[in-house]
Z-matrix of the N, CA and C atoms (Angstrom, degrees):
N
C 1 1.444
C 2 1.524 1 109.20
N 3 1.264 2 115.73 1 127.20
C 4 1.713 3 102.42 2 177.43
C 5 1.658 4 103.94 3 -106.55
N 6 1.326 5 106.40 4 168.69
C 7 1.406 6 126.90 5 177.28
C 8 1.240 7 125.63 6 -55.77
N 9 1.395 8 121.29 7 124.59
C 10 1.578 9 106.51 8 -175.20
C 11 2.031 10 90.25 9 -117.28
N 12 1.352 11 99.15 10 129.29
C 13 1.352 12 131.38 11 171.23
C 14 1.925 13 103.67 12 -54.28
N 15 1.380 14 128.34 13 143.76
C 16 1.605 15 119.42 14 177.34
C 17 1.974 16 82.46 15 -107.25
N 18 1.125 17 108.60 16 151.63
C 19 1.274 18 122.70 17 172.55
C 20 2.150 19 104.78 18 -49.55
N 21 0.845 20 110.42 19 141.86
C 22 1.669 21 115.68 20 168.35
C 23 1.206 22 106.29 21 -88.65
N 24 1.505 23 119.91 22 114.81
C 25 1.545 24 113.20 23 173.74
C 26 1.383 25 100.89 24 -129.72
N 27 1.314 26 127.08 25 135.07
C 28 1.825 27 130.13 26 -164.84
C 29 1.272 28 96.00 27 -95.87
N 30 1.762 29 105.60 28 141.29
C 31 0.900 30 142.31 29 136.67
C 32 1.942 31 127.73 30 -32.77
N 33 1.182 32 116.18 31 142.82
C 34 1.699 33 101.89 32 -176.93
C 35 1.437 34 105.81 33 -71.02
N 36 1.171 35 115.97 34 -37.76
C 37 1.647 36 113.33 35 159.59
C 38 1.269 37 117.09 36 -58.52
N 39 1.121 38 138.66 37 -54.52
C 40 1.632 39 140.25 38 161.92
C 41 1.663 40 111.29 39 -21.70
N 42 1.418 41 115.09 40 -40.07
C 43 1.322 42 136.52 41 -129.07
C 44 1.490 43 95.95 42 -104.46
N 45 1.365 44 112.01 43 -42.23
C 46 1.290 45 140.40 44 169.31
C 47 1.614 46 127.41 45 -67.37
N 48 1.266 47 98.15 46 -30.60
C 49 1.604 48 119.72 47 177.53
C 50 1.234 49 90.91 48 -85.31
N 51 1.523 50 135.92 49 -49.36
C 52 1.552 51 112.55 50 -159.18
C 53 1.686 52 95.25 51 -82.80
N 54 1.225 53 130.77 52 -38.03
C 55 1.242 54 110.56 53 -167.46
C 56 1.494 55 114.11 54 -101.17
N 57 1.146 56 116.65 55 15.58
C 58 1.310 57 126.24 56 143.95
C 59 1.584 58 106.01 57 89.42
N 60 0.976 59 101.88 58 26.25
C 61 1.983 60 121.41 59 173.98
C 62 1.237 61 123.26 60 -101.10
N 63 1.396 62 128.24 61 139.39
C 64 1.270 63 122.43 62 135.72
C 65 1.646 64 138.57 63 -20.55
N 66 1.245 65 115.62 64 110.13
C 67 1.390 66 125.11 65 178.35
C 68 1.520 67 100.70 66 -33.52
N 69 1.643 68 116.53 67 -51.87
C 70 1.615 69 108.25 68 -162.85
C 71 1.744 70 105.51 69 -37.67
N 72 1.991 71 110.56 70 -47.28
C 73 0.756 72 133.51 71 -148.28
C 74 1.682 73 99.44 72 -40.33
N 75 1.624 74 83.15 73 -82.17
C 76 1.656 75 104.72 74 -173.27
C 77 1.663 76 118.81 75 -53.51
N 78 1.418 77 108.38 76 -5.50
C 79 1.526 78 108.45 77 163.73
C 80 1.615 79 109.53 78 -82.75
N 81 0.960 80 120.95 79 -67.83
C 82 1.019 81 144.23 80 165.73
C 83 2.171 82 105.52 81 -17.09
N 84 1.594 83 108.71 82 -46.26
C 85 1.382 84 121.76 83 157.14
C 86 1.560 85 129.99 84 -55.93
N 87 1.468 86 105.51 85 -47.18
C 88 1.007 87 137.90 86 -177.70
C 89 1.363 88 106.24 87 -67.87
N 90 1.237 89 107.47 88 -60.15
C 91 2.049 90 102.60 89 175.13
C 92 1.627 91 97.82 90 -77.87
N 93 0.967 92 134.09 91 -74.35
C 94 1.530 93 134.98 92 -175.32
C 95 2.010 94 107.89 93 1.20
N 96 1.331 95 89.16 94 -71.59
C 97 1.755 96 120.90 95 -167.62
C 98 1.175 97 94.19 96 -67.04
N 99 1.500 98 137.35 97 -49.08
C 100 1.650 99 147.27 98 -141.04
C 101 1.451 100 92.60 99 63.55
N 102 1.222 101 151.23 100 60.18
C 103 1.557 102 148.97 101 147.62
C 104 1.683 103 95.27 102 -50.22
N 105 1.115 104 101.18 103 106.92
C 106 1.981 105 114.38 104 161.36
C 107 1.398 106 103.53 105 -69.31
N 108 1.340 107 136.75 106 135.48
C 109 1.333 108 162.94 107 138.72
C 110 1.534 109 91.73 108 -49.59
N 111 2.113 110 98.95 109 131.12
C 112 1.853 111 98.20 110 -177.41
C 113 1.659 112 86.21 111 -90.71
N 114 0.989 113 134.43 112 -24.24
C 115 1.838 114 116.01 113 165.71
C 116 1.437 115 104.11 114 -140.31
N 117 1.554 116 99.47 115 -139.21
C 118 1.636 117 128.56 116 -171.19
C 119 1.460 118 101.65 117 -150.64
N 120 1.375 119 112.33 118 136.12
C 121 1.412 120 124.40 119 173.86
C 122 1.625 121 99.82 120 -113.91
N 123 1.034 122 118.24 121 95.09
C 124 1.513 123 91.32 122 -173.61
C 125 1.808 124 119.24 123 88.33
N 126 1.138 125 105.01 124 -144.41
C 127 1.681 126 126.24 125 -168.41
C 128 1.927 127 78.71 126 -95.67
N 129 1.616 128 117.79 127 -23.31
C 130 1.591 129 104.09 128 -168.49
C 131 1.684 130 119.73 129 -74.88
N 132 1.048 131 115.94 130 156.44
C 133 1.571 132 131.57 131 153.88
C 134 1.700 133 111.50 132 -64.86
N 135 0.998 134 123.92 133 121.54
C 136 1.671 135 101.43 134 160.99
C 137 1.299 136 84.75 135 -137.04
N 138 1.603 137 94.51 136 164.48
C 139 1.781 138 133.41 137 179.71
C 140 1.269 139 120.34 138 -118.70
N 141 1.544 140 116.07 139 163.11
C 142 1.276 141 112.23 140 171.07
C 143 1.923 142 120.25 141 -83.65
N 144 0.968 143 107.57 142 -166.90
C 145 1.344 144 114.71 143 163.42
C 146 1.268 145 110.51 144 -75.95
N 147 0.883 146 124.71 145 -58.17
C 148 1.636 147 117.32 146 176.52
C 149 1.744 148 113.48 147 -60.84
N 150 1.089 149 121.65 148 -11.78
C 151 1.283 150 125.20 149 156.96
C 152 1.459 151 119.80 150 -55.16
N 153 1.641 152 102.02 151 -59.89
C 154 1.263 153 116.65 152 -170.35
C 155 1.585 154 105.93 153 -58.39
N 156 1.098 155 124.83 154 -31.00
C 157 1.307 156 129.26 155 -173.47
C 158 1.568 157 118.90 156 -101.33
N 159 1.487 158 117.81 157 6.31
C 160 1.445 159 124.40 158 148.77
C 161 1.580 160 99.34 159 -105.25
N 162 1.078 161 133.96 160 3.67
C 163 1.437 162 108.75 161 157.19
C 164 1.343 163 121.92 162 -84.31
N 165 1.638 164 101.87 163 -31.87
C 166 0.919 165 118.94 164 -178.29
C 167 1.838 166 132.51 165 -50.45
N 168 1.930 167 97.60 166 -49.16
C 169 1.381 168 129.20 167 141.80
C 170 1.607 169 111.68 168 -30.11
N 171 1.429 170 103.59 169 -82.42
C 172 1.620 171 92.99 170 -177.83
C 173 1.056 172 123.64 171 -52.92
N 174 1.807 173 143.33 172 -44.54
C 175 0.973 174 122.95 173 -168.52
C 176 1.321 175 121.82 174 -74.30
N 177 1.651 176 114.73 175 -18.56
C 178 1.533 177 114.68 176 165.80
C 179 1.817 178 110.06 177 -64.10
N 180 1.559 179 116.21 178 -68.08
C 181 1.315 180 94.16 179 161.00
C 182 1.595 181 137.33 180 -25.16
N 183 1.159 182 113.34 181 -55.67
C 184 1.795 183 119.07 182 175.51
C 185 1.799 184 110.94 183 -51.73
N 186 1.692 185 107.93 184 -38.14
C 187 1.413 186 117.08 185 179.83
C 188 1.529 187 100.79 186 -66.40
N 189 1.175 188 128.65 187 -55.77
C 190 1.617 189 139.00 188 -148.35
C 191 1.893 190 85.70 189 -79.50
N 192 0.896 191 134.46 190 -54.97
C 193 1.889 192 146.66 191 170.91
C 194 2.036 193 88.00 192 -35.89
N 195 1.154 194 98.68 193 -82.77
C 196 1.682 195 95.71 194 -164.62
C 197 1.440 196 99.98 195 -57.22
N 198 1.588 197 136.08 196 -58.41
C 199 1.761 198 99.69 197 -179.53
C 200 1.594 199 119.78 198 -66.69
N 201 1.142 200 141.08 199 -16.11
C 202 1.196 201 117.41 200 158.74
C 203 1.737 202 129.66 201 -70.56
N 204 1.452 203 104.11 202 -0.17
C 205 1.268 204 109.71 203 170.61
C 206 1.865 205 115.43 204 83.27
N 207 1.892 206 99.16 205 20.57
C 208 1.304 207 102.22 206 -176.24
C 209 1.446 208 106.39 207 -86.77
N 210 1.671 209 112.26 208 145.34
C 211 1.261 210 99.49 209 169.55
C 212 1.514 211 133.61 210 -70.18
């Protein structure tokens, strides 16, 4: 019988570690957008990959907004 792998789906802390932010941050994304969590691990939220990479989107947008001084 061989091993079957469970899909990796990150945590908002997970989420935060890879892109190198503050948790507030990516919550703060997460409610902003309404980004739905594809389940629960636990007490956790997790996302997909394509999650991770529209948060990812916004928070560079949100960065590029505050140095140009947009509100």
């Amino acid at each position: 019988m061989g091993s079957t792998q469970a899909p990796v789906m990150p945590t908002v802390g997970e989420i935060a570690h890879r892109l190198g932010v503050a948790v507030h941050q990516v919550s703060y994304v997460i409610d902003s957008r309404r980004i739905q969590p594809v389940g629960w691990a636990g007490n956790c939220k997790v996302f997909s990959e394509a999650d991770v990479q529209h948060i990812a989107s916004e928070l560079a947008r949100i960065e590029r907004d505050r140095q140009r001084g947009t509100p």
